[in-house]
RODO-2510 file (C-alpha; in nm, 4 decimals, decimal comma):
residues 553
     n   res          X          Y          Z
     1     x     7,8900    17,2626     6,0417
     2     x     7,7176    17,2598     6,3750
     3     x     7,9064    17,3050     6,7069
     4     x     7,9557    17,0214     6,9253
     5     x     7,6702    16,9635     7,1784
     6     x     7,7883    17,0604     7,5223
     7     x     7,6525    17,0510     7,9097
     8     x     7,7586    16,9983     8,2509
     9     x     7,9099    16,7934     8,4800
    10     x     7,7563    16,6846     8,7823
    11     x     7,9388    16,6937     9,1210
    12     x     7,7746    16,5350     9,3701
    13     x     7,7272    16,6808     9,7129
    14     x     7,8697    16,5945    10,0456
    15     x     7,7534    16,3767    10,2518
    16     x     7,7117    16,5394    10,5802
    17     x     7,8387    16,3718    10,9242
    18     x     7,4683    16,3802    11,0319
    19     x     7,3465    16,1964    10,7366
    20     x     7,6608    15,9490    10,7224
    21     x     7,5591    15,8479    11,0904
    22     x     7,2070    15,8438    11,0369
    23     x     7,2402    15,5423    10,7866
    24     x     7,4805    15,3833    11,0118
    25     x     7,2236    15,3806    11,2328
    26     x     6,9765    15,2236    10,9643
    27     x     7,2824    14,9552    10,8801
    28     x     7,2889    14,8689    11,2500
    29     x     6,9157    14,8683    11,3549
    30     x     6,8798    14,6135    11,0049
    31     x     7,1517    14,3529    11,1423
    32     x     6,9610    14,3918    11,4929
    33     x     6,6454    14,3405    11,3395
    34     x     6,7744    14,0608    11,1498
    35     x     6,9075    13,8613    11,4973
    36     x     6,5892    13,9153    11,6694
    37     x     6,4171    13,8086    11,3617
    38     x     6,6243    13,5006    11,2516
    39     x     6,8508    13,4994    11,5232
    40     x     6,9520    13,0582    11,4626
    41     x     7,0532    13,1891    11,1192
    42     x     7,2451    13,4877    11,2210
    43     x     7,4182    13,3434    11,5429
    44     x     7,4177    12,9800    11,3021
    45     x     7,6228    13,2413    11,0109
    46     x     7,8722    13,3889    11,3105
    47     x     7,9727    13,0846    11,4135
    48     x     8,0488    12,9369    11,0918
    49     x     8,2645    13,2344    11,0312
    50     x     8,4403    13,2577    11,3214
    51     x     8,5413    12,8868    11,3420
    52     x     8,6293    12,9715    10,9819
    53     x     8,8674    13,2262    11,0078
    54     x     9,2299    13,2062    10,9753
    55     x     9,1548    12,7842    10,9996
    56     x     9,4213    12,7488    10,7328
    57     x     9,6930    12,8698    10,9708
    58     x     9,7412    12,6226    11,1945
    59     x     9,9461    12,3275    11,1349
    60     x     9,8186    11,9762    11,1050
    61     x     9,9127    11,7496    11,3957
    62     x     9,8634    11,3516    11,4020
    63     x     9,4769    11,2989    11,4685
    64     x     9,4224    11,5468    11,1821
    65     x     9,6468    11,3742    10,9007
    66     x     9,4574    11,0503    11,0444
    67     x     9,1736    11,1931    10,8313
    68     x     9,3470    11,3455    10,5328
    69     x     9,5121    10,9942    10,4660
    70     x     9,1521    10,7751    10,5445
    71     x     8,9745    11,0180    10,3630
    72     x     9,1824    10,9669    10,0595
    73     x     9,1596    10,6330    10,0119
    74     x     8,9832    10,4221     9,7769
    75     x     8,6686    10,2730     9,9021
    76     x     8,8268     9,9289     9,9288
    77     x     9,0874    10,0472    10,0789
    78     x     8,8665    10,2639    10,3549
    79     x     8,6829     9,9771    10,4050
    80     x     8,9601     9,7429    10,4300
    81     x     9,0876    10,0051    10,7240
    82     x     8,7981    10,0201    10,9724
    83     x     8,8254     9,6534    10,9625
    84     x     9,1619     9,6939    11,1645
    85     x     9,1499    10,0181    11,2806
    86     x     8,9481    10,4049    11,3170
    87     x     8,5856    10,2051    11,2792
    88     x     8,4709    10,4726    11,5614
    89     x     8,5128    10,7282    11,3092
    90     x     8,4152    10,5257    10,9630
    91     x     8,1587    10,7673    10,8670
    92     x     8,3160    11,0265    10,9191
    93     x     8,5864    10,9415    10,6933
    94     x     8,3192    10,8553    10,4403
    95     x     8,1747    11,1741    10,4378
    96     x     8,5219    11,3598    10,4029
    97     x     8,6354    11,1295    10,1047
    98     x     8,2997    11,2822     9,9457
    99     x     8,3928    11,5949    10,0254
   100     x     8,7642    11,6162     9,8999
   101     x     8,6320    11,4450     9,5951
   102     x     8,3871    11,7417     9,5175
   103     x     8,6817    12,0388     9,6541
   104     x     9,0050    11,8666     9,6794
   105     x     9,2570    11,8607     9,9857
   106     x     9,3742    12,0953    10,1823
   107     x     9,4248    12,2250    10,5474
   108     x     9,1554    12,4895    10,4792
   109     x     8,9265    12,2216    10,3113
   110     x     8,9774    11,9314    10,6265
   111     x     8,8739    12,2010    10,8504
   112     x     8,6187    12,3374    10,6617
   113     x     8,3504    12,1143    10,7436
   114     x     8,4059    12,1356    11,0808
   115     x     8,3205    12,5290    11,1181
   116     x     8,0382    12,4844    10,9102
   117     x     7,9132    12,2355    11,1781
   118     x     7,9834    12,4887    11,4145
   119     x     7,7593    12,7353    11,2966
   120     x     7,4777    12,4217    11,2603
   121     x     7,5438    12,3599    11,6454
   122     x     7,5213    12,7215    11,7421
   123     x     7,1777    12,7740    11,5457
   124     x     7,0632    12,4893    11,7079
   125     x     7,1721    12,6265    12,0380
   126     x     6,9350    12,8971    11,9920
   127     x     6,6504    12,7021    11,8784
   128     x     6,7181    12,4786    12,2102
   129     x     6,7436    12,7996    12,4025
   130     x     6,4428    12,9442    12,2393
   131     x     6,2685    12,6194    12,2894
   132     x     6,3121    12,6140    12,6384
   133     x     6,3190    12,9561    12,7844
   134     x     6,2545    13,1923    12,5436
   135     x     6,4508    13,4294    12,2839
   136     x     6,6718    13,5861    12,5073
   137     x     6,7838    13,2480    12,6360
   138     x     6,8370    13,1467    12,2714
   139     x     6,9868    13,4091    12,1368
   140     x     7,2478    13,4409    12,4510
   141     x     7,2854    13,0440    12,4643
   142     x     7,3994    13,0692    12,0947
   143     x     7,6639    13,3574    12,1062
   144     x     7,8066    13,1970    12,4830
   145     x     7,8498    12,8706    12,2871
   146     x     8,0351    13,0203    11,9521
   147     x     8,2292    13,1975    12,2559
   148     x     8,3541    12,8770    12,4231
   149     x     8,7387    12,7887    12,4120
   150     x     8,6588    12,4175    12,3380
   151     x     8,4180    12,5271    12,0153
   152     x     8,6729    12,7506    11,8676
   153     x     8,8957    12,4385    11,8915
   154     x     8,6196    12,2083    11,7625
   155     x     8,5592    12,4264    11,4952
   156     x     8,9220    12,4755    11,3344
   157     x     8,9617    12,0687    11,4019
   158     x     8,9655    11,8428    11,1056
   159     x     8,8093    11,5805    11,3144
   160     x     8,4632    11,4869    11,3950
   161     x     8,4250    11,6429    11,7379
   162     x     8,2069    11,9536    11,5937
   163     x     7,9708    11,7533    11,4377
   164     x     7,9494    11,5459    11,7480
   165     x     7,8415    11,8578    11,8951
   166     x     7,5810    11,9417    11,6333
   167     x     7,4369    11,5956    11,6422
   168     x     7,3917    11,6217    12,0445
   169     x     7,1810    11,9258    12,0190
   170     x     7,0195    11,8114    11,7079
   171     x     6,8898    11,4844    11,8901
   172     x     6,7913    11,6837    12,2109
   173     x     6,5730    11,9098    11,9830
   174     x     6,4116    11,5766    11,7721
   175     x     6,3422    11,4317    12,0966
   176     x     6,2025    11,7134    12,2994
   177     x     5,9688    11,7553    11,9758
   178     x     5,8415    11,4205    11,9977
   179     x     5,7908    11,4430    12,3619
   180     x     5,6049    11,7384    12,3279
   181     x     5,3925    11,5677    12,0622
   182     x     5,2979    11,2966    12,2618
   183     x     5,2120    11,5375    12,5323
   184     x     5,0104    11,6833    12,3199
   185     x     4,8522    11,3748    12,1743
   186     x     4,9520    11,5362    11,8394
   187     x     4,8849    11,4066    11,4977
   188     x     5,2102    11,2589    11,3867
   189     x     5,3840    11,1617    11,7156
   190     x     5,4835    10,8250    11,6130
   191     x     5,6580    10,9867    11,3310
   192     x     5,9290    11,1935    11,5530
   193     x     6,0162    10,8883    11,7852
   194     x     6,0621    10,6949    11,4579
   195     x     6,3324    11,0432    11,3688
   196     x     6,4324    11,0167    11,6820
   197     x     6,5590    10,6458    11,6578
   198     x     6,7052    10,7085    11,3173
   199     x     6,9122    10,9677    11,4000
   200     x     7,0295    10,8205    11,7181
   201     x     7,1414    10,5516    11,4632
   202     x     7,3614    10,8144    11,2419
   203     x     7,4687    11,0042    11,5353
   204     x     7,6437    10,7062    11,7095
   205     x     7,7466    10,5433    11,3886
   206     x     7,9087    10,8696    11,3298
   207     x     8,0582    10,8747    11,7057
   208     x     7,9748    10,6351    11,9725
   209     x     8,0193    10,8392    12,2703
   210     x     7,7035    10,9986    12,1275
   211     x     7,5014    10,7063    12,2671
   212     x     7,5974    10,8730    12,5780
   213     x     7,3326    11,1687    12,5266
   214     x     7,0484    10,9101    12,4517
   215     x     7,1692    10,7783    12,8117
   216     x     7,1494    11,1508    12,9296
   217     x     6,7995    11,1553    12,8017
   218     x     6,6577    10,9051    12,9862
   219     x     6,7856    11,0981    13,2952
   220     x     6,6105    11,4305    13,1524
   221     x     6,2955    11,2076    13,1255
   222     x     6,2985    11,0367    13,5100
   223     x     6,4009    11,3898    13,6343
   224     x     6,1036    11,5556    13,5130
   225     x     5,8373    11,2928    13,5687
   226     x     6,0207    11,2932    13,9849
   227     x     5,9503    11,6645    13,9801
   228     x     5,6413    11,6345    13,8385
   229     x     5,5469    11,4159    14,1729
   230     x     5,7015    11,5842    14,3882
   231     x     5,5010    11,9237    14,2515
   232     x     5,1526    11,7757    14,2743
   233     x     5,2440    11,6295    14,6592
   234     x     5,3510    11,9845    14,7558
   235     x     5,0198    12,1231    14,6120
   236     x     4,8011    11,9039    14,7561
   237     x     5,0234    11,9525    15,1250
   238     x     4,9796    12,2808    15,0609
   239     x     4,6985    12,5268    15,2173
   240     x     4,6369    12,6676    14,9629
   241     x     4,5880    12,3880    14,7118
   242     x     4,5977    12,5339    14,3483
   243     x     4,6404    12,3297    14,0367
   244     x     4,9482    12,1826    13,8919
   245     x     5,0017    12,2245    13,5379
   246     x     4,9706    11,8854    13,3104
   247     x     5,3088    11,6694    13,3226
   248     x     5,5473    11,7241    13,0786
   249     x     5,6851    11,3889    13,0370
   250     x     5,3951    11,1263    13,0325
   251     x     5,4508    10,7731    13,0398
   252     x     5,3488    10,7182    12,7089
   253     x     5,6460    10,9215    12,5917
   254     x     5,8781    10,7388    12,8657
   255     x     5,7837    10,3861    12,6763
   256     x     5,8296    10,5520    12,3375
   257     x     6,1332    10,6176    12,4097
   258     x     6,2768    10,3020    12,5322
   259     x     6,1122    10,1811    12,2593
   260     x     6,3493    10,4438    12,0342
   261     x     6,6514    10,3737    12,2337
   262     x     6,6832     9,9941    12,2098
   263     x     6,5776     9,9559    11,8453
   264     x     6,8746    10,2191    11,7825
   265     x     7,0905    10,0236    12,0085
   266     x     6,9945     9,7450    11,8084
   267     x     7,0652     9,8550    11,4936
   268     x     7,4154     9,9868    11,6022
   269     x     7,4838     9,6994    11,8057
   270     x     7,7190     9,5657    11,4996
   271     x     7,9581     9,9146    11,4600
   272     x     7,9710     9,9354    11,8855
   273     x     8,1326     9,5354    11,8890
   274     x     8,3401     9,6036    11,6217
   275     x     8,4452     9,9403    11,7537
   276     x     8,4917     9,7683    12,1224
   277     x     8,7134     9,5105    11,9908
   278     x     8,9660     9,7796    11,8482
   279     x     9,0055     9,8952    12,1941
   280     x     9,3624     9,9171    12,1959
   281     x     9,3558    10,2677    11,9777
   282     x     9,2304    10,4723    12,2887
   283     x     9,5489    10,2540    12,4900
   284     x     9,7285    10,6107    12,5050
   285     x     9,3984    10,7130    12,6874
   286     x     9,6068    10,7441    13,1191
   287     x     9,3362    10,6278    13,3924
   288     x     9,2630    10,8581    13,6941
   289     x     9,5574    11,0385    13,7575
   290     x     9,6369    11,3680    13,9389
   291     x     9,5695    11,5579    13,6191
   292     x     9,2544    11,4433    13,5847
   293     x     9,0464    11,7117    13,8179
   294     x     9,2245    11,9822    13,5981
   295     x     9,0925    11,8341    13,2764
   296     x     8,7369    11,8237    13,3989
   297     x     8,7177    12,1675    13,5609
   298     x     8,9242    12,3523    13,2464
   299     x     9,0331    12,1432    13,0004
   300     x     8,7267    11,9667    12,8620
   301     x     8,4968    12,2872    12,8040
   302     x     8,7068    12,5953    12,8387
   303     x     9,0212    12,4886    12,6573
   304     x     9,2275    12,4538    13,0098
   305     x     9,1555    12,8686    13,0685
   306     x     9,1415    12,8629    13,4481
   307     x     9,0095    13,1874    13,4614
   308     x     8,7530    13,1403    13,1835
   309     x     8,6581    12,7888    13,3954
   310     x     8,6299    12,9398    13,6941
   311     x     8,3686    13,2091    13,6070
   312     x     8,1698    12,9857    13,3848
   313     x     8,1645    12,7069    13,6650
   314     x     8,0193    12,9791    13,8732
   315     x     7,8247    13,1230    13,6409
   316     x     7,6887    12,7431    13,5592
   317     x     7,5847    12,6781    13,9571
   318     x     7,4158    13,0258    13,9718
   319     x     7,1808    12,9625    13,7382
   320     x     7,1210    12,6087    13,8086
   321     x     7,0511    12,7285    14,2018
   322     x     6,8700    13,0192    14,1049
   323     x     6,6091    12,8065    13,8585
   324     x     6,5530    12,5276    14,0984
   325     x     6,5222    12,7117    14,4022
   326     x     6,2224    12,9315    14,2764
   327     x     6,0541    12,6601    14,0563
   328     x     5,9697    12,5122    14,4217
   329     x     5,8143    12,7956    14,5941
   330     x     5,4715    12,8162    14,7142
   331     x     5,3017    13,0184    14,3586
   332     x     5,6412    12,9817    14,1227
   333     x     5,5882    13,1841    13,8260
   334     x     5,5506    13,0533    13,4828
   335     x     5,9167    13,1640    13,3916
   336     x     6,0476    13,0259    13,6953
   337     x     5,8937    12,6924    13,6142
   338     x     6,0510    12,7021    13,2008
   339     x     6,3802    12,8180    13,3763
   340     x     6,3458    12,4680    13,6495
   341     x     6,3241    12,2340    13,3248
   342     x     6,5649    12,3848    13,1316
   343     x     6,7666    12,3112    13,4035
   344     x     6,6445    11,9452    13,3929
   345     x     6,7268    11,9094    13,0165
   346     x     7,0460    12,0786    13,0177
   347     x     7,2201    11,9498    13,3214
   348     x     7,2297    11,5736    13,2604
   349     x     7,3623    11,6395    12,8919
   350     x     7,6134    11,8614    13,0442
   351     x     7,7361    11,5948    13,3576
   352     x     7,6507    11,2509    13,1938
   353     x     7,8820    11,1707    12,9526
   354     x     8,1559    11,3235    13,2087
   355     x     8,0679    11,1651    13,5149
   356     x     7,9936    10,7616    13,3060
   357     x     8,3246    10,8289    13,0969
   358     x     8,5228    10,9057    13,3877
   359     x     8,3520    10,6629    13,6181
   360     x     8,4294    10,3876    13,3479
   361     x     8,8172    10,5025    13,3081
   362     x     8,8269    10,4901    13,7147
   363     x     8,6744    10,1155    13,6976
   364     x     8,9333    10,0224    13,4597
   365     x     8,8004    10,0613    13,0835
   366     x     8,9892    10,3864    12,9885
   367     x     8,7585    10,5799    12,8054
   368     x     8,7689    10,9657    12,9488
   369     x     8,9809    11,1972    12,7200
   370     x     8,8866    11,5631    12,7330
   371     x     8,8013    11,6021    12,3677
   372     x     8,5157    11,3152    12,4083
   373     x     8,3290    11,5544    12,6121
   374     x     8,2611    11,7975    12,2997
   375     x     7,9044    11,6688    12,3099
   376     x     7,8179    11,8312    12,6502
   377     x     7,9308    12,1868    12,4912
   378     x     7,5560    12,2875    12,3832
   379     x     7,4403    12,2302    12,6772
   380     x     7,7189    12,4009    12,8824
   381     x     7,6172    12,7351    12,6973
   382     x     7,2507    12,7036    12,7690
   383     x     7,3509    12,6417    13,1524
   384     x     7,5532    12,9557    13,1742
   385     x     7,2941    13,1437    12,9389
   386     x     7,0374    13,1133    13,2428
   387     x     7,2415    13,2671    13,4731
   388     x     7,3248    13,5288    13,2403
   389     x     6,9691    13,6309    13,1564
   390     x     6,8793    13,6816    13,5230
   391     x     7,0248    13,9860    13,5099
   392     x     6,8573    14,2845    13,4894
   393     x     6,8021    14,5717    13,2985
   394     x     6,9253    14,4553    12,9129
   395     x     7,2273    14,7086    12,9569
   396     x     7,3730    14,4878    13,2317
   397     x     7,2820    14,2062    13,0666
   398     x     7,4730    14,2967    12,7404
   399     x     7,7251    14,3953    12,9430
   400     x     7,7786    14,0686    13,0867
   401     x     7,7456    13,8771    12,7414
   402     x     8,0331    14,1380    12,6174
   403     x     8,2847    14,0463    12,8849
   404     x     8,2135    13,6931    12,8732
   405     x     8,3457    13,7423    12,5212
   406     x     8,6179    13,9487    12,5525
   407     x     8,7253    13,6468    12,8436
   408     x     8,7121    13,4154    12,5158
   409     x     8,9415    13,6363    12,2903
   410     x     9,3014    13,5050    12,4572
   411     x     9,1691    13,1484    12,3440
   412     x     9,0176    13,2330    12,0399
   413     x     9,3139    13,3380    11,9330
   414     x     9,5435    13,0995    12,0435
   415     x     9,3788    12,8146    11,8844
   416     x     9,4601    12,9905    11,5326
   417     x     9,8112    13,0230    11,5486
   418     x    10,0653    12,8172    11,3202
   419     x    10,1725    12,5885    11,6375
   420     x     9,8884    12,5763    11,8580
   421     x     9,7877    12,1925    11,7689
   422     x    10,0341    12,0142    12,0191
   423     x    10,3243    12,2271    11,8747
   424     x    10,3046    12,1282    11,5628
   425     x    10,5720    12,2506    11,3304
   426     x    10,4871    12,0556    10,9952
   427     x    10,3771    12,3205    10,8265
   428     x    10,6894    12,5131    10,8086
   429     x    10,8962    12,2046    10,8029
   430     x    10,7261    12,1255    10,4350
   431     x    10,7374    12,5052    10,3220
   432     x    11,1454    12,4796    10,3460
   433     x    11,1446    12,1512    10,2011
   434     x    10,9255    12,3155     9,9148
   435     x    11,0890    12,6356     9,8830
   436     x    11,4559    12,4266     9,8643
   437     x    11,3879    12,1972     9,5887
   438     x    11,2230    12,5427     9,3992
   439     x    11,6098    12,6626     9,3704
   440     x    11,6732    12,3000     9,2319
   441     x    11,3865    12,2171     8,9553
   442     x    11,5964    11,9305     8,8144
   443     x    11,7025    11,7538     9,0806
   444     x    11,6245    11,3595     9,1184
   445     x    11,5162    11,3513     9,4772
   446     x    11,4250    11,0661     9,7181
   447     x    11,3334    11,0981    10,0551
   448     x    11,4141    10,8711    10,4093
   449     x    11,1329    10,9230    10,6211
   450     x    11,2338    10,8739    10,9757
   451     x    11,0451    10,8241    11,3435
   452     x    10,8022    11,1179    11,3964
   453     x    10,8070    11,3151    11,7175
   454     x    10,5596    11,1410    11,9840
   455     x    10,4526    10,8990    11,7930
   456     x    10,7490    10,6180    11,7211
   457     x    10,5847    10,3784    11,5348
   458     x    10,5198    10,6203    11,2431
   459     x    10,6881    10,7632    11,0034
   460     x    10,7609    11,0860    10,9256
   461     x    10,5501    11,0347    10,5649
   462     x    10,2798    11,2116    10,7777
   463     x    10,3916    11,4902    10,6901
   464     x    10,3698    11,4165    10,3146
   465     x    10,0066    11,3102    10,4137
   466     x     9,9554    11,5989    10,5449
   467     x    10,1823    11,8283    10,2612
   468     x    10,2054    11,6611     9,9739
   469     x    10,2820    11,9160     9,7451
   470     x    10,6419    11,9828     9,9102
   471     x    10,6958    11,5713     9,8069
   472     x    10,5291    11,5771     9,5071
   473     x    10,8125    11,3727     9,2815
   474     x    11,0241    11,2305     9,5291
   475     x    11,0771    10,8422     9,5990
   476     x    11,0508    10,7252     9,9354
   477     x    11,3572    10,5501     9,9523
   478     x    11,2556    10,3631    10,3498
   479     x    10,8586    10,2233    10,3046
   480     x    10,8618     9,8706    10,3200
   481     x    10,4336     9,8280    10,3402
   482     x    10,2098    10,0622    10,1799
   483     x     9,9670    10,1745    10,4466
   484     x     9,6700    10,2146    10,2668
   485     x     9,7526     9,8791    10,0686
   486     x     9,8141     9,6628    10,3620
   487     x     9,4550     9,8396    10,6004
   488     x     9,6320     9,9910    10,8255
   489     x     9,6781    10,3951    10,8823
   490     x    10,0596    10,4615    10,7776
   491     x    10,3380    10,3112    10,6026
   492     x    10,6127    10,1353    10,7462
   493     x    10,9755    10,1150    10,6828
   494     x    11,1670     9,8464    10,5918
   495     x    11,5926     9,7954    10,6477
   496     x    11,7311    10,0749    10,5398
   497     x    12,0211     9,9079    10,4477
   498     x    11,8524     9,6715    10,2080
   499     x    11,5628     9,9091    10,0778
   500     x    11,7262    10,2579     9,9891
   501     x    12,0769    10,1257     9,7908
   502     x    11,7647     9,9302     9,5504
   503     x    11,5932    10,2074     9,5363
   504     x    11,8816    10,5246     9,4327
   505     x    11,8918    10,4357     9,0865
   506     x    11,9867    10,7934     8,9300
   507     x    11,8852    11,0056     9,2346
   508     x    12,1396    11,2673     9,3300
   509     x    11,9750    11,4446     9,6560
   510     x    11,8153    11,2610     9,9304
   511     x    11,6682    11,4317    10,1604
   512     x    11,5401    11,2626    10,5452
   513     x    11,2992    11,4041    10,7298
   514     x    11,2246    11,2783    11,0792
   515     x    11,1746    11,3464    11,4859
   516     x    11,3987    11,4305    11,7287
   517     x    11,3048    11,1645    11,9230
   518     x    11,4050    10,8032    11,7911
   519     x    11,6446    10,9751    11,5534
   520     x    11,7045    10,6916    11,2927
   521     x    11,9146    10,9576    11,0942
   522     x    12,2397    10,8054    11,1918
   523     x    12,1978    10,4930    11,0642
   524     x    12,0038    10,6244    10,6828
   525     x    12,3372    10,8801    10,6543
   526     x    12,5596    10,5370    10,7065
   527     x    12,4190    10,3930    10,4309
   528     x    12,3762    10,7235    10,2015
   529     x    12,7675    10,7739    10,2703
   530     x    12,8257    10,4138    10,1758
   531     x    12,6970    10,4933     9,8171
   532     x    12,8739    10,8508     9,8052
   533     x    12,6034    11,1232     9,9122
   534     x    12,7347    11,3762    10,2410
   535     x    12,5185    11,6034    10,3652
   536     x    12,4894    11,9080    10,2383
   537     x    12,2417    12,1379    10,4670
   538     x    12,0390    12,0743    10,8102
   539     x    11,7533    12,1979    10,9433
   540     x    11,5203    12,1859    11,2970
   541     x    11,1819    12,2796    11,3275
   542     x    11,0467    12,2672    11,6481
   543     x    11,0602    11,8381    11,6805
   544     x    11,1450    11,8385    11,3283
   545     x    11,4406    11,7219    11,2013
   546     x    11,5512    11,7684    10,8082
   547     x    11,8933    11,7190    10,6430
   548     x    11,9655    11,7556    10,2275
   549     x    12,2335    11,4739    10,1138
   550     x    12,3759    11,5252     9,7435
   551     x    12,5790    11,2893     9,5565
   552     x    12,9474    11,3779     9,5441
   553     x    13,0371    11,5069     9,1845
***
């Protein structure tokens, strides 16, 4: 018999510190060489994730279970809807009842969509930025936007104002192409005014207020074609003449696109009426009021961080100075004179929609909210990026870029917390609701739905829109109309004292579930102690109220 075969085992060698550092090194020089290299994908991929992180944490507040219960309707139903009410946001909703068809409902899910958008709007950024002034700009543009209180609110939002803010820059970029083209006298530049106009149709079919950055274009256009002028008259005052570079905006492009703009306006003439004569949703919307100044300066781009506002204000007005102040020297250099227009495209996207929504709201029509403003956010990050890349050497620079983003964390983080969307308690109002009826599998349950905090005329079945799995069985003793039956957003109760003695039947617990404002409570535990249930257990919430009523044995 011959012996077994035998050898030896291997132990591999240390790794020494030297080595272990050299291929962190290599790690770190491959992500660097991968920004500089594809730097809208990587800042596009950081902004994505960062919007995405910890989005399931928050709870859902009103606005948000606005979409969950739209985008969950049939599509007669969804259609029967924007007929009454929410036809601003139609398409939205259309596109989110695709999507929780394909992945199914749930906080994570609604808010999903929105970070992805987010990381869209912050490649785009750097394309813009790239565009305009160069890589630096672009690549700083991008990580100052993804750095902006208002995005990381945008971005963990189950609403449409990210995507507003993707379509803004995406429309800016179509349309500086096109002008460019025309410039140019380029092969196809019908063909992007034609884009142009289409997806000016989308993007205010998707919002309206977008139709405010077509507006904002037409100022980028006059601006330009005025400095252009006044350029060639200071040359030609000048002693020592020179040559002016060829416009940028011709008239050719200028007709193009008013050609663009009204066949768009045309085209979404229909949604704007029909939007317009649902007016009374924004009625909550307070004119000019004291607060007002606050929301502009803070509030609408920096998430109402004074500090933050302050230094990007400043930061804003530097660079803005800066640029147009040496674009009109005697021999301006040809940096000075990119940094000038991307002054000219950036600022009127950043002010316009601002200064018409809040001119409109002090006329009367009360329009300016801070949140409709998300469409200027691009724009504010390309405005700040210029005064950022002024500075020299890159160490300073980098420098800067890092404590703008360490300004961001306080923000960043607050907008990820369990309450930070107006308070909101739902959330852990549902998990005690869920984790109570666990302990009770068999239980026949109903529920009374009562007034919800801050909002009166709805019911507390928001939160079942919002978390229906802590429901999932119950009978809703109260509803009188079926919301998405009757068109309109949520149900509605009926008498109580009529509807929930028809509807006991063999239920033993009832449970109600309501505000602490309006408390109808009183008058559902009246008629539950008429037909022998006492309650059994209480709970609050922050503005959530919940009592357990069993039927005595």
């Amino acid at each position: 018999m011959s012996s077994p075969r035998t050898g030896s085992i291997r132990v591999p060698r240390p790794i020494d510190a030297p080595v272990v550092r050299s291929r962190l090194r290599g790690a770190a020089g491959a992500l660097g060489l991968s920004v500089v290299r594809t730097p809208e994908l990587s800042v596009g991929a950081i902004g994505a994730l960062v919007s995405a992180a910890f989005a399931w944490v928050p709870s859902l507040w009103y606005d948000e279970a606005a979409t969950v219960t739209s985008a969950q309707r049939s599509w007669p139903q969804l259609w029967a809807e924007l007929h009454s009410v929410d036809a601003v946001h139609g398409l939205y909703y259309a596109l989110m009842h695709v999507w929780f068809w394909l992945v199914g409902y749930t906080p994570f899910t609604l808010r999903f969509p929105s970070a992805l958008a987010i990381g869209v709007a912050a490649g785009l950024v750097v394309a813009l930025g790239r565009r305009l002034g160069g890589r630096r700009l672009g690549i700083v543009a991008g990580l100052v936007f993804i750095a902006l209180p208002r995005v990381q609110w945008a971005g963990s939002e189950g609403r449409p104002y990210a995507t507003v803010t993707a379509l803004s820059v995406c429309l800016t970029l179509v349309g500086l192409t096109a002008v460019r083209r025309t410039r140019a006298n380029g092969r196809h530049p019908v063909q992007w005014w034609i884009a142009y106009g289409a997806l000016a149709v989308v993007a205010v079919t998707l919002n309206v207020y977008l139709a405010l950055a077509v507006v904002a274009h037409a100022v980028v256009l006059l601006w330009t074609l005025v400095a252009r002028r006044s350029a060639v008259r200071r040359s030609a005052l000048s002693d020592r003449g020179g040559t002016v570079a060829a416009p940028l905006v011709t008239r050719r492009a200028l007709v193009r696109w008013v050609i663009a703009g009204v066949a768009a306006a045309v085209v979404v003439s229909p949604l704007v009426i029909e939007v317009a004569s649902q007016s009374k949703q924004v009625a909550w919307i307070a004119g000019i009021t004291s607060r007002t100044a606050a929301q502009v300066f803070a509030t609408a781009w920096f998430g109402g961080d004074n500090v933050y506002a302050t230094v990007a204000w400043a930061l804003m007005a530097v660079g803005v100075v800066t640029a147009l102040v040496r674009a009109r020297r005697t021999s301006p250099a040809v940096r000075d004179l990119f940094r000038a227009q991307t002054v000219r495209v950036a600022l009127p996207l950043a002010l316009v929609p601002t200064i018409v929504l809040v001119g409109a709201t002090a006329l009367g029509e009360h329009l300016y909210s801070p949140k409709y403003a998300s469409l200027s956010l691009p724009f504010v990050a390309v405005l700040i990026a210029l005064a950022l890349t002024a500075i020299r050497p890159r160490v300073w620079l980098a420098g800067a870029v890092a404590a703008l983003l360490v300004l961001s964390i306080p923000t960043a983080y607050d907008v990820k917390t369990p309450t930070s969307k107006q308070d909101s308690t739902w959330a852990k109002a549902a998990s005690i609701i869920a984790a109570t009826r666990d302990a009770r599998p068999d239980a026949d349950e109903g529920v009374v739905f009562g007034s919800v905090y801050g909002h009166p005329g709805t019911t507390a079945d928001i939160i079942r829109v919002s978390y229906p799995w802590a429901f999932t069985g119950m009978t809703d003793l109260g509803v009188r109309k079926n919301g998405a039956e009757s068109g309109v957003l949520w149900n509605q109760n009926g008498d109580l004292a009529t509807t929930i003695p028809a509807r006991l039947d063999d239920i033993d617990t009832v449970w109600f579930v309501g505000g602490t404002s309006r408390n109808t409570e009183p008058e559902a535990a009246s008629v539950l102690a008429e037909h022998g249930f006492a309650a059994r257990e209480h709970w609050k919430t922050g503005n959530v109220i919940m009592t357990e009523y069993v039927r005595a044995s």
